[in-house]
N, C-alpha and C positions, 0 to 999 in steps of 0.2 A: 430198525429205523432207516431211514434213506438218508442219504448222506446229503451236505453243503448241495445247492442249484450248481452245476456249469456254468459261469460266467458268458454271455452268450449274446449279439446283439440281433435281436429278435424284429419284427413288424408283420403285422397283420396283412399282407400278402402274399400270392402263391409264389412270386417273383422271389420273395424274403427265402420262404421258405427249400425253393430250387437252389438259393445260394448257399444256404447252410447245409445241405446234403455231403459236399465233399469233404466239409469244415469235421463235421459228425462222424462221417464214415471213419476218416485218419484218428478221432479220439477215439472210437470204437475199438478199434484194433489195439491202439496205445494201451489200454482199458482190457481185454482180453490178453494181452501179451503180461500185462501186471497182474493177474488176478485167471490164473487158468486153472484153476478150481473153483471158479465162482460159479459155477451152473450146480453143482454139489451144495457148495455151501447157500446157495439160494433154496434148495429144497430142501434144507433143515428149517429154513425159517415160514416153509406152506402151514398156516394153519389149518390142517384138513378138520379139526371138531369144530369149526368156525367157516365154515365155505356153505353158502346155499348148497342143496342134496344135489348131486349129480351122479347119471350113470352112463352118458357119452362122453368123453374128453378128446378133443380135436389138439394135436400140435401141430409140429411145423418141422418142414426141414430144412434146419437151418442152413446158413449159406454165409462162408466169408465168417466174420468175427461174430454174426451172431452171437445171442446165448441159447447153447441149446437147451432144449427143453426136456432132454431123455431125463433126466436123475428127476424131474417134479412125476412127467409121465411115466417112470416106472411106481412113485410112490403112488401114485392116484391109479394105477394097476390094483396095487398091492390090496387097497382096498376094495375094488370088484368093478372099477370101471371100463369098460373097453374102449379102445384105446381107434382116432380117428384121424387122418390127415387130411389137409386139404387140396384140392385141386383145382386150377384153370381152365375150365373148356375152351372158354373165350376171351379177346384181352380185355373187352369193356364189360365184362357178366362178372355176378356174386361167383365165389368159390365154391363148387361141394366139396363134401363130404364123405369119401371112403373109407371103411376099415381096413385097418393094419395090424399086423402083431410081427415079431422078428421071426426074423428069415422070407416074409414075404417078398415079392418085384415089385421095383417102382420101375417108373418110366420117367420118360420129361414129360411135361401138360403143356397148354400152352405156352404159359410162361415160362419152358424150359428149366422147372423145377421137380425132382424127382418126385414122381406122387405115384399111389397106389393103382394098379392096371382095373382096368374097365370092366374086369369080372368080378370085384370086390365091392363089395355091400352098400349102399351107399347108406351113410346116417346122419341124424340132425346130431348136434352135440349141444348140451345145455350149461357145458362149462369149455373155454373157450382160450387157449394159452396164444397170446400174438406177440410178434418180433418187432421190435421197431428200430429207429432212430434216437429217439431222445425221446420226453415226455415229460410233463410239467407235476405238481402236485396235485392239479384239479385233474387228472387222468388226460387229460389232452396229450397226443400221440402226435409226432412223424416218423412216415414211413418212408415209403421208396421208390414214391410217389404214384404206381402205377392206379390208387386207389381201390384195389381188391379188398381190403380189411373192411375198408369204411361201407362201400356196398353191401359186404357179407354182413356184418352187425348188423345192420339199417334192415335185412331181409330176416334173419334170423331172432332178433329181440320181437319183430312184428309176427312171428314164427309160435312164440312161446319163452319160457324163461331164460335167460338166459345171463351166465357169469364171465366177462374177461378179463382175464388178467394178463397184461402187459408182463416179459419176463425183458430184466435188461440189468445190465451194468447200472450200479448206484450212479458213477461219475457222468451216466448219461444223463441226468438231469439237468432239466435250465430252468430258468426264472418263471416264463410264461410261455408259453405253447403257441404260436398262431394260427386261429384255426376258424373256418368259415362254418356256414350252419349245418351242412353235410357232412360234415366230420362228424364221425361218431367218438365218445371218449369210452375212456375204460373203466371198469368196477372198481379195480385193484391193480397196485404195481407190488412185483416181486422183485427183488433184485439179492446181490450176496448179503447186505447187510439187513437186509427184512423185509416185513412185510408192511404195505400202505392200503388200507380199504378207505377206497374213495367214493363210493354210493353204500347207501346205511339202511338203504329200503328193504332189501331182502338178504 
């Protein structure tokens, strides 16, 4: 289950939203410094006999308090995924899509986040692990503002099937999300205390 919303004074603009980033980042941390098992214990509660079928899976690398995503990404291995990270070519373009496996190089992308080098594979993924800020019960998401997520879903759901799941700290939750119509939401939220599917269609 997900835990109590964040108490949070939210409004439906991007202004709002710019102000709550610093507010979020510092309970982030707060929130990983209490809970530094919670990426483990968030990947006990994947229910993989319950996930639309997947055989790409894209994470991320994480950065700062994140959650990371290895302990869900090595289970979703284990069952025969291969395993993809994303990349920034440009700062206002969708993310690809390279494969990875350990011990491969990353490099910095664009957005001077380590990603897979330019001789690695590139692939669509049909399940989809993203980092955020915070996140509401209806899957509504902030991010980190630079809106790489929201374009990559917007390309990729138009792509073909596709699963995300938001991975975060439970205490990252708030009441209500603010979010314009180009915001894409998420399937599902993971966090340490469980699992929340938020779209029932597939």
């Amino acid at each position: 289950m997900i835990s109590a919303p964040f108490n949070a004074d939210l409004a439906s603009t991007d202004l709002a939203k710019s102000g709550l980033r610093a507010q979020l980042r510092a309970r982030r941390r707060d929130l990983a410094a209490l809970a530094p098992d919670a990426a483990e214990r968030a990947a006990e509660h994947l229910p993989l006999d319950h996930l639309p079928p997947f055989a790409i899976v894209a994470g991320y690398h994480a950065l700062g308090s994140e959650l990371s995503p290895w302990p869900v990404l090595r289970k979703l291995a284990a069952r025969g995924a291969r395993i993809a990270l994303p990349v920034a070519l440009e700062q206002h373009a969708p993310l690809i899509f390279r494969a990875w496996s350990a011990g491969q190089p990353l490099e910095p992308d664009a957005a001077r986040i380590p990603s897979p080098t330019a001789g690695a594979e590139i692939l669509t993924p049909n399940l989809l692990l993203v980092p955020l800020l915070a996140f509401d019960g209806a899957g509504h998401r902030l991010g980190q503002g630079g809106g790489y997520y929201d374009r990559t879903l917007e390309v990729l759901r138009r792509a073909g099937p596709l699963f995300a799941i938001g991975l975060a700290y439970a205490g990252q939750q708030v009441e209500a999300m603010p979010h314009a119509a180009h915001d894409q939401p998420l399937d599902a939220i993971l966090t340490e205390t469980g699992y929340h599917r938020v779209r029932k269609d597939i």
